[in-house]
C-alpha positions in Angstrom: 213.1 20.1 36.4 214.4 16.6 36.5 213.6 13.9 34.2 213.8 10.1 34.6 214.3 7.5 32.1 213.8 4.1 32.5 215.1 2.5 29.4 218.9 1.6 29.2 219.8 1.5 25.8 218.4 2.9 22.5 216.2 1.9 19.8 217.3 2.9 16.1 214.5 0.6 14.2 215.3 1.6 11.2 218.5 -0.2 11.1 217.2 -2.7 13.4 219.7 -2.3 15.8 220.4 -1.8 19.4 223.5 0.0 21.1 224.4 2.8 23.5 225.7 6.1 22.6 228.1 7.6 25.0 227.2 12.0 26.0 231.0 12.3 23.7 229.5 11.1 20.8 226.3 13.4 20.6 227.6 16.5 19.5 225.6 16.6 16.5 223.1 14.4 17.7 219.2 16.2 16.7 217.2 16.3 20.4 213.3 16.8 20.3 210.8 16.4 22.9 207.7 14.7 22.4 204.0 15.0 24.3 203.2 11.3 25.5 199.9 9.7 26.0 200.8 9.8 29.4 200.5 11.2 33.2 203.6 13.1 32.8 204.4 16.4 33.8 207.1 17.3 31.1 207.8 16.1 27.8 210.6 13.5 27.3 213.5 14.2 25.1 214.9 11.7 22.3 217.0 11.6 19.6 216.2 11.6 15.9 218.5 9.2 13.2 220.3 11.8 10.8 218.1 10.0 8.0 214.6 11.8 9.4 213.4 14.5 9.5 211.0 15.7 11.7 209.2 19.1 12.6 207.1 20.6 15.5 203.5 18.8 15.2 204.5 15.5 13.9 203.2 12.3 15.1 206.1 10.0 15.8 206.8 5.9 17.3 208.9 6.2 20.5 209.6 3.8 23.7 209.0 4.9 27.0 209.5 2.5 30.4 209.8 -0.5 27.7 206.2 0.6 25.7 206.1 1.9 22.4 203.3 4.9 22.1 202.5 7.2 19.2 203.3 10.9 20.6 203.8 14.3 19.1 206.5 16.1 18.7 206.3 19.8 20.6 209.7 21.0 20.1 212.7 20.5 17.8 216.7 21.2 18.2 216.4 20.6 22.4 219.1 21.0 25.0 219.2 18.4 27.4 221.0 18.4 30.5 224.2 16.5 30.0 223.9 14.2 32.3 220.3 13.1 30.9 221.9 12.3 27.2 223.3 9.2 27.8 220.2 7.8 28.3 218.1 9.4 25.6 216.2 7.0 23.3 216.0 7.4 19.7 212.5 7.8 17.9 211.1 4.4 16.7 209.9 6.1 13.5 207.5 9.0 12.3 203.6 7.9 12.2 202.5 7.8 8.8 199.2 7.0 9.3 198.3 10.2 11.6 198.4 13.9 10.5 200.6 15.9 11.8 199.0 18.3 14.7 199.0 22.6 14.3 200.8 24.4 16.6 197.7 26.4 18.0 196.6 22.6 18.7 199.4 22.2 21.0 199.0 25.5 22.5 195.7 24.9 23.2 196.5 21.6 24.9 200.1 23.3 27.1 196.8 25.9 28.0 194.3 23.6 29.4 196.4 21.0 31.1 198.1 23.8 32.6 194.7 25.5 34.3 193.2 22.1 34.8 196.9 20.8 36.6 196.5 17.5 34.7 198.0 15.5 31.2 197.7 15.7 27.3 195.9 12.5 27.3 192.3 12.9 26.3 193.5 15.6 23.6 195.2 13.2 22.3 193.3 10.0 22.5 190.8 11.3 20.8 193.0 11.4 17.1 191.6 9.1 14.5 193.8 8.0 11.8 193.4 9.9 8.9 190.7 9.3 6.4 190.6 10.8 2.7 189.7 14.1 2.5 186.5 15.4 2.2 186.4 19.2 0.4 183.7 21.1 2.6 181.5 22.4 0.7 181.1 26.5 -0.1 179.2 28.3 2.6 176.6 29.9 0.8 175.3 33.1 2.7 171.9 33.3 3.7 169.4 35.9 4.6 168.6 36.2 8.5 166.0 38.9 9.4 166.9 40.1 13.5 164.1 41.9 15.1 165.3 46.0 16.0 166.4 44.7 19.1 168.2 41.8 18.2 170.1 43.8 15.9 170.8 46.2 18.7 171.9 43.0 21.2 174.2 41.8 17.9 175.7 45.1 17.4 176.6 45.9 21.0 178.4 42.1 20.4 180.2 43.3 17.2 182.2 46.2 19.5 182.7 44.0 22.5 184.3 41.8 20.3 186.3 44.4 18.8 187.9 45.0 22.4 188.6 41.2 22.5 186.1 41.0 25.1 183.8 37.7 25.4 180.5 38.6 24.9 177.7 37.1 27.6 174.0 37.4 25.9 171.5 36.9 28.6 168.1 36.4 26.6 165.0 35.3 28.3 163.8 32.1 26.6 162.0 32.5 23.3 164.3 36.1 22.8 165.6 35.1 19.8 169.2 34.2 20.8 170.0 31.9 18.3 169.2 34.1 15.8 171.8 36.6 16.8 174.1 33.7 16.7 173.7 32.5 13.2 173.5 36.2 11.9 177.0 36.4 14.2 178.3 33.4 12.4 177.6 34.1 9.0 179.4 37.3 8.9 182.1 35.9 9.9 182.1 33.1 7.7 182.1 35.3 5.0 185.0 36.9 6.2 186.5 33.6 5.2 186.8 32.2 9.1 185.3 29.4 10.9 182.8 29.2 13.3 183.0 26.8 16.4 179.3 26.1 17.9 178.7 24.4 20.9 175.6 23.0 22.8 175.7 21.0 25.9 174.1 17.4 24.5 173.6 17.2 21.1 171.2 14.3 21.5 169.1 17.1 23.4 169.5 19.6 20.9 168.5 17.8 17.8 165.9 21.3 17.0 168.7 23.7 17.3 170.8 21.3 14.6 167.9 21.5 12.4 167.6 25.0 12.9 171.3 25.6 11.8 171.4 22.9 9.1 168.4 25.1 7.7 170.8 28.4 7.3 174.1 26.4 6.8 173.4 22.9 5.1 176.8 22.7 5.3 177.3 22.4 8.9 179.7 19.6 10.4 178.3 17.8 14.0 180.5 16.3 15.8 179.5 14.2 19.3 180.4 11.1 20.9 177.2 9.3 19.2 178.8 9.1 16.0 181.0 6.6 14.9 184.7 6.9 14.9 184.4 6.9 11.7 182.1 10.0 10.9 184.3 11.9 13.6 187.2 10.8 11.8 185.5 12.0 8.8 185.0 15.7 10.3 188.1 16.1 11.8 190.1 15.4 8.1 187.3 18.0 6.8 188.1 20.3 9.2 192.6 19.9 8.9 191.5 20.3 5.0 189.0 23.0 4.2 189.5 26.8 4.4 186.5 27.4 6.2 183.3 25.5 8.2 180.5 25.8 11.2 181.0 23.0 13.5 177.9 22.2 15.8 179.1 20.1 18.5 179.3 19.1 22.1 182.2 19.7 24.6 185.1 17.2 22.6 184.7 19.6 19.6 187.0 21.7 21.5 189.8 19.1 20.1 189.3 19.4 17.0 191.8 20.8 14.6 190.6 23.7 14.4 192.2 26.5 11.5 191.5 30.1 11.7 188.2 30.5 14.0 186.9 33.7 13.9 183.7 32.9 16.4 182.8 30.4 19.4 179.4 30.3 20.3 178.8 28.2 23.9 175.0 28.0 24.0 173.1 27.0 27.6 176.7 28.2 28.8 175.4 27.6 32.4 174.9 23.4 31.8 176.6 20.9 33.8 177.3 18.7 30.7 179.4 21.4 29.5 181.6 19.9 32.6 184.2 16.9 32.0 184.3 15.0 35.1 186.5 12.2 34.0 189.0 11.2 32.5 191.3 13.9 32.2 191.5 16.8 31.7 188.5 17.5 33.8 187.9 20.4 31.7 184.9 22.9 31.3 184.0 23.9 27.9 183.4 27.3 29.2 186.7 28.0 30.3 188.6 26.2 27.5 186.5 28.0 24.9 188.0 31.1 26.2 191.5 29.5 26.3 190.4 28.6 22.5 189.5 31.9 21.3 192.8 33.4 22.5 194.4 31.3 21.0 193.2 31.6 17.8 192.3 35.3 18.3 188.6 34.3 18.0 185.2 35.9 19.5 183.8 33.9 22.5 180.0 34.5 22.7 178.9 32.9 26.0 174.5 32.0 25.9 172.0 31.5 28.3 169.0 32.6 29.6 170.0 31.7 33.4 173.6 32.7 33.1 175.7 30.8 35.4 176.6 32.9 38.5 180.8 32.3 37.2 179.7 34.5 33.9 177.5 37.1 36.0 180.1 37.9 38.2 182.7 38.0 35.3 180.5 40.4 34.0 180.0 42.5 36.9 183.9 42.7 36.9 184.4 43.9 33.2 185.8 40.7 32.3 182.8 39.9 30.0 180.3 42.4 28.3 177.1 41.5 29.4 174.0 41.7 27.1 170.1 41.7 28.1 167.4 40.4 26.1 164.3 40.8 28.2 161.7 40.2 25.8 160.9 37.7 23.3 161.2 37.8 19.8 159.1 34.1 19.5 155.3 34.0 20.2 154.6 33.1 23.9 153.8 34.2 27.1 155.7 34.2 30.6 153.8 30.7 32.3 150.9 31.6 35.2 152.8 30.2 38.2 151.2 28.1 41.5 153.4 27.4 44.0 151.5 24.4 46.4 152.4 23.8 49.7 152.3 20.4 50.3 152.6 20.0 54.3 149.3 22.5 54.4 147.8 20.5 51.9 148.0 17.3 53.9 146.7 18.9 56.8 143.4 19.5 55.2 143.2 16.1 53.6 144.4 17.7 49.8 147.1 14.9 48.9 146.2 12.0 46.6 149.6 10.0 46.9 152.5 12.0 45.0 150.0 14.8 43.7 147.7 17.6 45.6 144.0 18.0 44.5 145.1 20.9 42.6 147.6 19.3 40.6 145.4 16.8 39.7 142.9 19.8 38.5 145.4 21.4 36.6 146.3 18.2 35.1 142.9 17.5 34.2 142.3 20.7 32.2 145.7 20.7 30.4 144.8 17.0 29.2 141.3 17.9 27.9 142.6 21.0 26.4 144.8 18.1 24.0 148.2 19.9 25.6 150.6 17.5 26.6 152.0 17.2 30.6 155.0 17.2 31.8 156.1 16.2 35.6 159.4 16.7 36.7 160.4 14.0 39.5 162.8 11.2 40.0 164.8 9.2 36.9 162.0 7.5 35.6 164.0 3.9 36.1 163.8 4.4 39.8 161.2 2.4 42.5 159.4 6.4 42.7 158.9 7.0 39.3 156.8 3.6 38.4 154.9 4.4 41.7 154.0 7.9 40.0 153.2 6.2 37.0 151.0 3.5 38.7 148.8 6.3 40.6 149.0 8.0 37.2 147.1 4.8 35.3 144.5 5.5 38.2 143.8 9.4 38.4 143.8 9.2 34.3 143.3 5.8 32.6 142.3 7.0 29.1 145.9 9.0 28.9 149.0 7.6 27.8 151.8 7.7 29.8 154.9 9.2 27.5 152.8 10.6 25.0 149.8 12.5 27.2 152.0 12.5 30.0 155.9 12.8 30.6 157.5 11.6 33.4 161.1 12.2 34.1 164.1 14.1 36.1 164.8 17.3 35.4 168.0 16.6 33.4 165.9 13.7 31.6 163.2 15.6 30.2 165.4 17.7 28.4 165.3 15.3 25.9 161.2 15.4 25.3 159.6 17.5 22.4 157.5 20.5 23.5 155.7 21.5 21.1 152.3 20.8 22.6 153.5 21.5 26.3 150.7 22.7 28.7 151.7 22.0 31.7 155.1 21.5 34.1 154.7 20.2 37.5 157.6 19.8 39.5 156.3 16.9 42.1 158.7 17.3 44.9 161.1 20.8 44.6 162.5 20.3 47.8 164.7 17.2 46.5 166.7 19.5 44.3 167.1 21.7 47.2 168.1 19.4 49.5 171.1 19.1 48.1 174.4 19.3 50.4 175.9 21.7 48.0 176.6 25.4 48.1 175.4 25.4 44.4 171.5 24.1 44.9 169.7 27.6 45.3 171.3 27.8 42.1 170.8 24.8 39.7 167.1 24.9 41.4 166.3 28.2 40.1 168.1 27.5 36.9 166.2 24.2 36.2 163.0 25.6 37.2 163.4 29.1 35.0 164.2 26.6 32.0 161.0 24.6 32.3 159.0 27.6 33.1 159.6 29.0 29.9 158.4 26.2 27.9 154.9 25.9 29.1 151.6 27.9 30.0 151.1 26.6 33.8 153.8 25.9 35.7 153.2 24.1 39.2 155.6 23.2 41.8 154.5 21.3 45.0 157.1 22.1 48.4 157.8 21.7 51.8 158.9 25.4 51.7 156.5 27.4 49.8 158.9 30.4 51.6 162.3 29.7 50.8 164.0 32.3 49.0 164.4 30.3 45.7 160.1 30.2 45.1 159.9 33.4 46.3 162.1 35.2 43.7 160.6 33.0 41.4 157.0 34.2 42.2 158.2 37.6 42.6 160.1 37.9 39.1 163.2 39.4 41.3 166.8 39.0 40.6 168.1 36.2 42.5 171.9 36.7 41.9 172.7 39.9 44.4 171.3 37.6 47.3 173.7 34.2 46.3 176.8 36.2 45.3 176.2 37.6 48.7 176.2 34.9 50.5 178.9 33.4 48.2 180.9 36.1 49.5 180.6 36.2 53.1 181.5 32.0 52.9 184.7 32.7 50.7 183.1 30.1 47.8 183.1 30.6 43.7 183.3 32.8 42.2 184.8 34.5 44.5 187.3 31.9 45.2 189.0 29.3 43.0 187.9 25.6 44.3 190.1 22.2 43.6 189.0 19.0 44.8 191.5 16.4 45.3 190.1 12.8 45.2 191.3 9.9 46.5 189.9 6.4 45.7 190.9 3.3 47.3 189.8 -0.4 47.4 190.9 -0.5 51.1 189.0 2.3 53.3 191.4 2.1 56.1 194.5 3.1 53.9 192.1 5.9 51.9 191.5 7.3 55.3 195.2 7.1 56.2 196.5 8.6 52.8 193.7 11.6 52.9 194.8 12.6 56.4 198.4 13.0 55.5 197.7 14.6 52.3 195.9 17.4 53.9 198.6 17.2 56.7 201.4 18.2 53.8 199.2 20.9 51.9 199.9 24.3 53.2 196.7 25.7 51.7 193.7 26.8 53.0 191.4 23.4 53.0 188.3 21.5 54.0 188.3 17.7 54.8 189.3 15.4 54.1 186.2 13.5 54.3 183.7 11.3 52.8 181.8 12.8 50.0 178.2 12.4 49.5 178.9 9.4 47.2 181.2 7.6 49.6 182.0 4.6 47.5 182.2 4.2 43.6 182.2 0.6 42.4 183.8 -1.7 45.1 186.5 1.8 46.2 186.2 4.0 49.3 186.5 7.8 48.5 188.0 10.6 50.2 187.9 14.3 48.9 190.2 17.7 50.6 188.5 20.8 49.4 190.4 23.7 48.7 189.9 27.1 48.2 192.4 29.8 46.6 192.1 33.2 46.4 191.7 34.8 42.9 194.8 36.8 43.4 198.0 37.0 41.4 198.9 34.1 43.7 196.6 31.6 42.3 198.1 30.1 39.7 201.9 29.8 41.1 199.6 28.2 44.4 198.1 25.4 41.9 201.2 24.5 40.7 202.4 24.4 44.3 199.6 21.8 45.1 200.5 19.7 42.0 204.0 19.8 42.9 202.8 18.5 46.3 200.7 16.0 45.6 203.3 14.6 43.0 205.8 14.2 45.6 203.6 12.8 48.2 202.5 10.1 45.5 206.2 9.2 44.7 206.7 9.0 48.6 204.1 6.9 49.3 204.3 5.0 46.4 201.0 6.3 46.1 200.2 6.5 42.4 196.8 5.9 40.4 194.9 6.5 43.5 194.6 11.0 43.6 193.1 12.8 41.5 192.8 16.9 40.9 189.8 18.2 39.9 189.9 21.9 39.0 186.7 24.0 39.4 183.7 20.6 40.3 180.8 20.6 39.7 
């Protein structure tokens, strides 16, 4: 591998002096690399004054192209090439105002940009400097009571994880998972190890944090509301204390964690759990795994529509998957109608947005003092405040956001439903519509979510017959019929896809660029071409699909395409404008 240096001379501040060093007077000299805040693909060396000592994990001032950044050091006593010495900088100084970062931490990092073919950056952007430490207080144990067959879902967990397999609990909604999670987590907190929790939003979530806080007071959250301050504040508790329960989205993956014993990834099938910028472009999924081998820690994956990734990882013995079919929590399965709405108009049944029967059910939920929620576009769109004026009109004495909700399906996550009566998804077909292999199933994965948090569930389509409403009226297994047809078009999870992006202010030159990159890539690919989304600000976009076999190939191919697209960028003087994004969304 070849490294090059753009400074001339080095930099010994602590005598405040500059002067070169010649390869026959570095016999002794003390080499170390150092992880940059950077887009680099290896780790610059530099020399260290025979005044200071350093050690694997320290933070440490050094130059690079004429800018001084704060980097870490990730190995000690290096050999460089001779010919690369006379050119080797001297560290600036060690960082005092940073701690110093574990090895697992950097292990962790090497891991993910490694899968995810990308930098150290956002690892290390997010370090705060350090605060005073906060002691974390004892974990008291607490009493949780599982249910017969909770207990038997948490045992079968117990000897999976005792094969150092990760554990995928598939519990319908009200089954009781988190239960199993907090009796999971306790036991091994008081085996004196830490326990790594992770939702997909924790402004979403704010029921489950209660719900821990309730059996560990002592819990740490950690999100990208808080200040920098509070974060700071958890990550110093976390470098400090023997033992804690973090509750936290994605980012808490960066913490510094010491000795996990458990990572819990609940809703494990949520987009949010995705990064799409910057990098790495990372999925907590995955990098949990990366995490809990790393740390020799149980992964316990959570859902109640398991993503189709973890199903077929589990059909493949790579996870141990767990059914919960019933529910521990009071409830019943909602009564389903399924409207078809081009019928409906024929025979003069449409009001607007909303059949004669929706309105009907509407009306009964309403008087019954239940609360109504309809799933259609983002409520700040030119639709939604159409729906809301016909809304004032069909029922004037309810309040809208109170009686009724209106929002998107991702949106109305956020609402309380308590008092939920009713679900009606206005127009099912747009989430179908979709030009995406995935939309058969996100659908059913958006629409199994809301249907288990009411007691009528309505959807009004286009297609009363697609496949999607069917299995959902039926109660059937959708998955066979998708990984099917997954498998027959060579898609995930069956393959491995990579999307490389290009962005461009000039729409010509992304054309041009795009063509020749696919032109160079000797890998099966799609494109390029213009993405749904086929400008972003004031830049033109591009995007080559690829897909790689899951073979013993696949990871010597990704480094083949990042070795490919490096080059091309240095040819082209091309920089800045591709970027690899490893397993989309």
């Amino acid at each position: 591998m070849r490294y090059v240096y753009h400074a001339k001379v080095m930099i010994i501040p602590l005598k405040r002096k500059k002067f070169t060093i010649f390869a026959e007077d570095m016999e002794d000299e003390r080499f170390i690399q150092v992880i940059l805040p950077l887009r680099l693909e290896w780790e610059p060396y530099y020399l260290v004054p025979e005044e200071l000592s350093v050690t694997v994990g320290d933070r440490v001032q050094v130059e690079f192209a004429n800018k001084r950044y704060v980097g870490v050091v990730s190995a000690v006593d290096g050999k460089p090439a001779d010919e690369l010495k006379p050119r080797i900088l001297y560290i600036v100084g060690r960082e005092p105002d940073l701690p110093p970062v574990g090895l697992k931490e950097i292990r962790f990092w090497r891991d993910v940009a490694d899968y995810y073919l990308c930098t150290y950056k956002a690892a290390l952007a997010r370090d705060a400097k350090a605060l005073s430490a906060r002691k974390i207080p004892a974990i008291e144990p607490h009493d949780i009571q599982l249910s017969s067959l909770q207990e038997e879902a948490a045992q079968k967990a117990r000897e999976a994880f005792a094969s150092h397999k990760t554990v995928l609990l598939h519990g319908v909604t009200g089954a009781g998972k988190t239960e199993i999670y907090l009796k999971l987590a306790q036991e091994v907190l008081q085996r004196g190890r830490s326990v790594l929790f992770l939702v997909p939003e924790i402004a979403l979530s704010r029921q489950l944090e209660e719900r821990v806080a309730a059996v560990f007071p002592e819990v740490l959250v950690y999100h990208s509301a808080q200040t920098p301050a509070r974060r700071a504040q958890v990550s110093t508790a976390i470098r400090v204390g023997e033992k804690y329960l973090v509750l936290g989205t994605r980012s808490a993956l960066f913490l510094p964690h010491r000795n996990l014993g458990l990572i819990i990834v609940d809703e494990e099938h949520d987009s949010s759990f995705k990064q799409d910028s910057p990098a790495p472009r990372y999925h907590a999924r995955e990098a949990s795994i990366m995490l809990g081998l790393t740390h020799d820690a149980a992964v316990l994956l959570g859902s109640a529509t398991p993503s189709l990734e973890s199903l077929y990882n589990a059909e493949t013995g790579k996870f141990v998957k767990i059914d919960l079919k019933e529910r521990f929590h009071s409830g019943k399965e909602a009564d389903l109608l399924i409207i078809d709405t081009v019928a409906e108009r024929r025979k003069n049944g449409m009001v607007g947005s909303f059949s004669l029967k929706l309105l009907a059910c509407m009306k009964e939920s309403l008087e019954a003092g239940e609360q109504v929620l309809l799933l259609g576009p983002p409520r700040a769109s030119l639709e939604a405040r159409q729906i809301e004026t016909e809304l004032a009109e069909y029922f004037p004495e309810a309040v809208i956001g109170s009686d009724i909700l209106v929002g998107s399906a991702y949106v109305a996550k956020a609402f309380e439903h308590d008092a939920l009566g009713l679900v009606a998804v206005l127009a099912a077909d747009n989430i179908l519509a979709r030009q995406d292999f995935r939309a058969d199933e996100r659908t059913l994965q958006v629409l199994e979510q809301f249907r288990s948090r009411c007691s009528r569930f309505v959807i009004q389509t286009r297609q009363p017959h697609h496949p999607v409403f069917s299995e959902l009226a039926s109660g059937g297994d959708p998955t066979g019929r998708i990984l099917a047809e997954r498998q027959q078009f060579g898609l995930p999870p069956y393959t491995r896809l990579i999307h490389v992006n290009l962005r461009d202010k000039m729409e010509k030159r992304v054309s041009y660029m795009a063509a020749e990159l696919a032109r160079s890539l000797s890998l099966p690919l799609v494109g390029p071409y213009a993405p749904l989304a086929g400008r972003l600000e004031d830049s033109h976009l591009r995007q080559i699909r690829i897909m790689l076999p899951r073979d013993k190939n696949l990871r010597a191919s990704k480094h083949q395409l990042l070795l490919t697209v490096n080059e091309f960028e240095k040819t082209h003087r091309y920089s800045g404008h591709i970027v690899l994004d490893v397993d989309p969304l």
